[in-house]
N, C-alpha and C positions, 0 to 999 in steps of 0.2 A: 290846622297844624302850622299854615304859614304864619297864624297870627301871633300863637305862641313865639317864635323864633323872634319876630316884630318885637313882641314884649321884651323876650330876653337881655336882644341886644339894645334896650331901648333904657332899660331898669337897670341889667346886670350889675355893668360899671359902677353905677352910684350907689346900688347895695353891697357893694365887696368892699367898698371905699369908707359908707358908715359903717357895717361889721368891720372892718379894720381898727378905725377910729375908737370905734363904741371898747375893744380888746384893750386896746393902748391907756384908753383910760380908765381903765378899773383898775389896774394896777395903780397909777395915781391915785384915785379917790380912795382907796383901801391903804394909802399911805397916807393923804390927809386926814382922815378918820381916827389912823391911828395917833397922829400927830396931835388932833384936836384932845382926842381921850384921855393923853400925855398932860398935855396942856391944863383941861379940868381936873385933873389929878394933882398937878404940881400946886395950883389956886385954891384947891379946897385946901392943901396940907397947910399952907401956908393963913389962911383965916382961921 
């Protein structure tokens, strides 16, 4: 059981910190997605 606790506080931090990060940017990337999509959109109308 002590070891467990070892891990936690050993990992915890740095896993709340990428789950944070990894949240933050999907909202970005589901923005430049959309942005790209735009983008191919505007280029095909225009050939």
């Amino acid at each position: 059981m002590e070891q467990i606790f070892e891990f936690a506080s050993s990992y915890g931090f740095p896993m709340v910190v990428a789950v944070y990060l990894l949240v933050r940017m999907e909202a970005r990337l589901e923005t430049l997605a959309a942005s790209i999509n735009e983008l191919a959109r505007v280029i095909a109308e225009r050939l």
